[in-house]
C-alpha positions in Angstrom: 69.9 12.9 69.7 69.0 13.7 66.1 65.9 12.3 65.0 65.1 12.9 61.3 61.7 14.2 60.0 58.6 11.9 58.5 59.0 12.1 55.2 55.5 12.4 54.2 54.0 14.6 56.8 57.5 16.1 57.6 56.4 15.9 61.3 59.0 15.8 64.1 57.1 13.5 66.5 59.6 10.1 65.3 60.6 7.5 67.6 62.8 4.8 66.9 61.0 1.5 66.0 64.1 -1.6 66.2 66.4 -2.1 64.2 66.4 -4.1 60.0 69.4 -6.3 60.0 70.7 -6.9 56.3 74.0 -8.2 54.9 75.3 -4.7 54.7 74.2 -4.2 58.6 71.9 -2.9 61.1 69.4 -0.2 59.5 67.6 2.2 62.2 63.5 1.8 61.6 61.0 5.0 63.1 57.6 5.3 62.9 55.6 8.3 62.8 53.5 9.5 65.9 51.6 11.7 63.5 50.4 9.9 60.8 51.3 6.4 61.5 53.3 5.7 58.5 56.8 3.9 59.1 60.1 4.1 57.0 63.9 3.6 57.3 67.5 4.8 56.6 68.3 3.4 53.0 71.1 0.9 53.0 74.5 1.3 52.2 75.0 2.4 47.8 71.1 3.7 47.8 70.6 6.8 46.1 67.4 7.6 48.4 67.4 8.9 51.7 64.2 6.8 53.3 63.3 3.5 51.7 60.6 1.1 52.7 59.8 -2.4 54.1 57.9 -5.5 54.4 54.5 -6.1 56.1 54.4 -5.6 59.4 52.0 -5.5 62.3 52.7 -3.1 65.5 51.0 -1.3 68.2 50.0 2.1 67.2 52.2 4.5 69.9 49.6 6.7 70.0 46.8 4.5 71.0 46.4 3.7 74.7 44.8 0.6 74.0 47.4 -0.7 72.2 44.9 -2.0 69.2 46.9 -3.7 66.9 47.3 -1.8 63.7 48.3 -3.4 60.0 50.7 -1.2 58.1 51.8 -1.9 54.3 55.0 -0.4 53.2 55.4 -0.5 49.7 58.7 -1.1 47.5 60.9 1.5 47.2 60.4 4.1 44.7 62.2 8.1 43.8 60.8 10.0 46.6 60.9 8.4 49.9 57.5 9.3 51.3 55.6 8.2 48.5 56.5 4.6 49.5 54.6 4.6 53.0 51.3 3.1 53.3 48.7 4.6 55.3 47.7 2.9 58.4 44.3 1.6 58.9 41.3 3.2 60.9 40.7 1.9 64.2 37.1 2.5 62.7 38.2 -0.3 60.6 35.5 -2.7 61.9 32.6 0.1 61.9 31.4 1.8 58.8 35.0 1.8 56.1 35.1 5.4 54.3 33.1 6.9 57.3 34.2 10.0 58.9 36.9 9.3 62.1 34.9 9.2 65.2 36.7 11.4 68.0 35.2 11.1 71.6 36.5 14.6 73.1 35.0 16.2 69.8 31.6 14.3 70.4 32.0 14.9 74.0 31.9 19.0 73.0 29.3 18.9 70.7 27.1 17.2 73.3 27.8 19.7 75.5 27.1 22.1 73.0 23.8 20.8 72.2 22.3 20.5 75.9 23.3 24.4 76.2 21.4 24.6 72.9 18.3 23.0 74.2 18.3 25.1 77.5 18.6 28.4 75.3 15.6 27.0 73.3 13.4 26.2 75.5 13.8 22.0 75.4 14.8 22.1 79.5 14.2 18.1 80.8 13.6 17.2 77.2 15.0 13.6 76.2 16.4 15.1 73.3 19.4 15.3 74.7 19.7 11.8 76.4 18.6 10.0 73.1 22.0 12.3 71.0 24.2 10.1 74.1 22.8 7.4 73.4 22.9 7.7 69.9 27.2 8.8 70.1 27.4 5.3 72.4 25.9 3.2 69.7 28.8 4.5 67.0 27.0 7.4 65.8 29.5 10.4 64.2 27.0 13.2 65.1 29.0 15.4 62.4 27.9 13.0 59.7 24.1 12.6 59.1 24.5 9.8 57.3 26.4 7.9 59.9 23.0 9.1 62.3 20.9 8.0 60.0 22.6 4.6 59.8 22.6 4.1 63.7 18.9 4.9 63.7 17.7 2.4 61.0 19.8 -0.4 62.9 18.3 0.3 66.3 15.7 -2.2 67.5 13.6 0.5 69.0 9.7 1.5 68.1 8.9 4.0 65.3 8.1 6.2 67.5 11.1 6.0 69.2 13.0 6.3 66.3 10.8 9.3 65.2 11.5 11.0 68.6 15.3 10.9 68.0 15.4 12.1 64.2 13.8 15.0 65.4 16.4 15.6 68.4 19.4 15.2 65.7 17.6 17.5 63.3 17.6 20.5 66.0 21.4 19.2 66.4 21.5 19.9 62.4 20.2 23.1 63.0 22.5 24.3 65.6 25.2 23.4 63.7 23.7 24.9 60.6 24.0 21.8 58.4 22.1 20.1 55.7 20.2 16.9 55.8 17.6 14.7 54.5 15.7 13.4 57.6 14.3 9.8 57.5 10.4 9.3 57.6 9.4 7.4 60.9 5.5 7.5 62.1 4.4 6.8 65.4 2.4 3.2 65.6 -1.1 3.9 67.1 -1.4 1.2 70.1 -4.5 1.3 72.3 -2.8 1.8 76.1 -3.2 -2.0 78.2 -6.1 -1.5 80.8 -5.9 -3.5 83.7 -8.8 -4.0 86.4 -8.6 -2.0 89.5 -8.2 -5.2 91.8 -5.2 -5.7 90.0 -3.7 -2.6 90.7 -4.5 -2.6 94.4 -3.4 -5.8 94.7 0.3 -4.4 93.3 -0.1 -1.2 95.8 -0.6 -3.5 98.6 2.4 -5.6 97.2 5.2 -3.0 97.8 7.3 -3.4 100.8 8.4 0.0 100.7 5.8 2.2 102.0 7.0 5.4 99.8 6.7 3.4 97.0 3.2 2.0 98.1 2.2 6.3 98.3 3.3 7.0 95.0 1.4 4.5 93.5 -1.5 5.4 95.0 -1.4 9.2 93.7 -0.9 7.8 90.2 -3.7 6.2 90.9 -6.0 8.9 92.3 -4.3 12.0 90.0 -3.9 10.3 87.0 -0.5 12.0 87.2 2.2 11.4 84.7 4.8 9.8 86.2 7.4 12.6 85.9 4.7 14.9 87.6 4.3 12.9 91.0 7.7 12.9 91.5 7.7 16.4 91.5 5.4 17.2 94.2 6.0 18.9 96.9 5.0 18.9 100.5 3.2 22.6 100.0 1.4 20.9 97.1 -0.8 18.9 99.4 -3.8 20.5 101.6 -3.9 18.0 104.2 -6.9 19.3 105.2 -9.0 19.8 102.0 -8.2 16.6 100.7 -6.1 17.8 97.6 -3.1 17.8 95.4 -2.2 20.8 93.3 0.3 19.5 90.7 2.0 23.3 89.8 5.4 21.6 87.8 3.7 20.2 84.9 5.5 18.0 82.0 5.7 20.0 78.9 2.2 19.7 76.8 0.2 19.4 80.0 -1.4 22.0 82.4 -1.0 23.0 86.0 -4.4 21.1 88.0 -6.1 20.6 91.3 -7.5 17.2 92.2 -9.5 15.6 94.9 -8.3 12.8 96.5 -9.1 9.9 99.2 -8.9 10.4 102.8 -7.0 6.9 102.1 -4.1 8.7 100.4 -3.9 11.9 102.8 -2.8 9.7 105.7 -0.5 7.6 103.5 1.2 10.6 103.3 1.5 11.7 106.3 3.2 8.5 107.1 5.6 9.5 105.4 9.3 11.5 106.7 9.1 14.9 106.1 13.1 15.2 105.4 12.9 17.2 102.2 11.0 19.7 100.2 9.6 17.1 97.5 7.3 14.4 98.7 9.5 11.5 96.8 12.9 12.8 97.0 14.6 10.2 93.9 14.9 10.1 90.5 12.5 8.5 87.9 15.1 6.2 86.5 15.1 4.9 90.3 12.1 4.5 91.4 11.2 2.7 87.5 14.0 0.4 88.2 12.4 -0.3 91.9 9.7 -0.7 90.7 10.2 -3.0 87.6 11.6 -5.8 90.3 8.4 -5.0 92.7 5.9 -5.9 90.0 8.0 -8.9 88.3 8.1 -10.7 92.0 4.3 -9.7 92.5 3.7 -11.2 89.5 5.6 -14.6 90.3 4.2 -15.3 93.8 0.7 -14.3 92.7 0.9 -15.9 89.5 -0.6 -12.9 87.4 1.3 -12.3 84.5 -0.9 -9.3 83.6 0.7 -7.6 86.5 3.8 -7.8 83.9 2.2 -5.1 81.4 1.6 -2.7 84.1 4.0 0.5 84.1 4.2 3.8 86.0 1.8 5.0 82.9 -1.0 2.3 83.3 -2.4 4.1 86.5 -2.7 7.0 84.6 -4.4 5.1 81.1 -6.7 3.2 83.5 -8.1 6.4 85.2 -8.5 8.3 82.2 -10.1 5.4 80.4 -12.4 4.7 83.3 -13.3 8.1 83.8 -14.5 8.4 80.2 -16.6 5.3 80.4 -18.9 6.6 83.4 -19.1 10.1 82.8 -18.7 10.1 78.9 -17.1 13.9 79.1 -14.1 13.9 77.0 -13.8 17.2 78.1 -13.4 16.4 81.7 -10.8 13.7 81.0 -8.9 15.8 79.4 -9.0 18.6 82.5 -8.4 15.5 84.7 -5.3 14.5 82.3 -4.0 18.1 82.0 -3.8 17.8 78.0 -3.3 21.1 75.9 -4.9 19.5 72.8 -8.0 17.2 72.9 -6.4 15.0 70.6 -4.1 13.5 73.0 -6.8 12.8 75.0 -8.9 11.0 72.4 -7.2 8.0 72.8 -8.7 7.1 76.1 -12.2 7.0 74.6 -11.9 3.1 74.2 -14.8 0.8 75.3 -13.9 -1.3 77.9 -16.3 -4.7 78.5 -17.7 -4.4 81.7 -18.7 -7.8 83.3 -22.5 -8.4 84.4 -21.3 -7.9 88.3 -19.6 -4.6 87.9 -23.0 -3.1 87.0 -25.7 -1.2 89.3 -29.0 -2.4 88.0 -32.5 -0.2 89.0 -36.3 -0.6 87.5 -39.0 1.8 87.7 -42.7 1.6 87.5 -43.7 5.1 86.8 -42.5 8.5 85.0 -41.1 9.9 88.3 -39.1 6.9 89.5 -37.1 7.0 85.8 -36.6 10.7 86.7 -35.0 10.1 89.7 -32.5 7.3 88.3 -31.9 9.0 85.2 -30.3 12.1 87.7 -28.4 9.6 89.5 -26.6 8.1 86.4 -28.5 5.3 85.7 -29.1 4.3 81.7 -32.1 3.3 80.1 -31.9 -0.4 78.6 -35.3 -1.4 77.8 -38.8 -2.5 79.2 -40.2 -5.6 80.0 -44.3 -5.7 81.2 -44.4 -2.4 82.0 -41.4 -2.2 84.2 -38.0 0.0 83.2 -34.7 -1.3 83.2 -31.7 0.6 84.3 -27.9 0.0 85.0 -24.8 2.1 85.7 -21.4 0.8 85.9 -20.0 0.5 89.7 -17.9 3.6 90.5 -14.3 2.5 90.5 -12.2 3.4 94.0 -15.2 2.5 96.2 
């Protein structure tokens, strides 16, 4: 069956569309598959091949959704293809003018970009999970300006949006485009401290008794989340008492710690069924243990126990670690930072209540000797008699 050509894009994908009943008869309407513009046979005594017809609404034929498209066809004119009206966008509702967004094409410049970031270097970076995420929201990752957009409407942190203009700016690069980045600056925010009861008390609360270990070793390596997760069974001297953490996160160092006798048998309470220690993924165990510390918090009525993340075990050990020993230098071997500034942040005072202090006096030279080389401060003197304190070690 002959089937006539689209007479602005002279395309041959036409199908039939009903049929226009007038008073001279039935006139055969099609519809173009290729760029959605409709048209007709010209009536009987017309001059022009194709002429054109009312408003109309249809499905597009093209979409498997079957959006509903507008389409204005305008009066008749000389040349039958000037007479079509172009169909809408289905971007119609997102930014009008903007650049068409196609899913496959995003789909391949994703892909693209996470071989990118392995050939750099960027390996586990969330570079590439903030570029989805960014695509998902609407984001045409060909146009900056529609990235830019998506960013500044995002209800995320500054730093957050810092993190992903820098992640869309390598994307720039790769694909050797030009761009005017947007200024974002990370808020400074002191970490929340909580007391050490307080995080016991949420250890003890887990009813999973992997979950109950890897709290703990946050606790007792200061370990960034990512970095427990990672440890391996070889990793652990059960019989010296420590935990080499050899996979780093990028910035931080490879570090041997010392830890409790405590921790050493949690662990070997553990099933030995795999290579790493906690066999799951961080998005996981976060998830677990978002719902562990919200019902901890209910039946004990603590709402502080709210504020606590995965990242609090490692702020409170830093910051306490600081506060008796006053060595930035060994927090930050403790921490495994590169660069002292990141480590700077834990050198907050904490107030310490009257309790949580060891308090000593001495009478002559030798006695202040002897508590001064066990940690003890100087405070004053009162008749003849030295005060001392010291802050109670934390984990005893």
């Amino acid at each position: 069956m002959f089937l006539p050509q689209c007479p602005d894009c002279n395309s041959l994908k036409v199908w039939k569309d009903g049929l226009r009943h007038t008073k001279d008869g039935s006139i055969q309407r099609y519809i173009c598959r290729s760029c959605g513009r409709r048209f007709s046979e010209a009536s009987k005594g017309r001059s022009d091949k194709f002429e054109g017809l009312q408003t109309v609404q249809s499905n597009a034929l093209y979409s498997p959704s079957g959006l509903l498209f507008t389409r204005q066809i305008c009066a008749t004119e000389t040349e039958g293809a000037k007479n079509l009206a172009a169909v809408e966008s289905r971007t119609e509702e997102g930014l009008r003018g903007a650049t068409t967004v196609d899913k496959a094409q995003m789909k391949g410049v994703i892909v693209q970009y996470a071989y990118w970031l392995e050939n750099q270097g960027y390996k586990g970076s969330a570079y590439l999970r903030l570029i989805r995420l960014l695509s998902k929201r609407g984001a045409n990752l060909l146009d900056p300006e529609s990235v830019k957009a998506t960013i500044a409407k995002e209800h995320w942190k500054d730093g957050t949006k810092m993190l992903a203009t820098h992640a869309y700016d390598i994307m720039v690069k790769m694909l050797k485009m030009q761009w005017t980045p947007p200024k974002y600056r990370q808020e400074a925010r002191l970490p929340f401290i909580p007391e050490e009861r307080e995080l016991d008390t949420l250890i003890a609360s887990c009813k999973s008794r992997r979950m109950a270990t890897y709290l703990q070793t946050l606790k007792e390596t200061f370990a960034d989340p990512s970095e427990a997760l990672r440890l391996r069974w070889i990793d652990v001297d059960f019989s010296g008492n420590t935990i080499t953490i050899n996979n780093p996160v990028k910035g931080h160092t490879p570090r041997q710690l010392k830890v409790s006798t405590r921790l050493i048998t949690m662990l070997n309470a553990l099933p030995k069924d795999s290579e790493r220690i906690f066999s799951t993924t961080y998005r996981t165990i976060a998830t677990c243990f978002f719902h562990m510390k919200r019902r901890a918090a209910e039946k004990l009525k603590n709402p502080r126990l709210r504020s606590i993340s995965l990242t609090t075990f490692r702020h409170w050990g830093a910051t306490m670690t600081y506060h008796y020993s006053k060595n930035i230098l060994l927090v930050q071997k403790l921490l495994g930072h590169k660069r002292i500034e990141n480590t700077m942040k834990y050198t907050q005072l904490i107030q310490f209540k009257e309790d949580e202090f060891d308090v000593a006096t001495a009478m002559t030279i030798e006695e202040a000797k002897e508590l001064l080389a066990a940690g003890f401060d100087y405070i004053a003197e009162r008749n003849n008699i030295m005060l001392f304190r010291k802050p109670k070690r934390f984990g005893c």
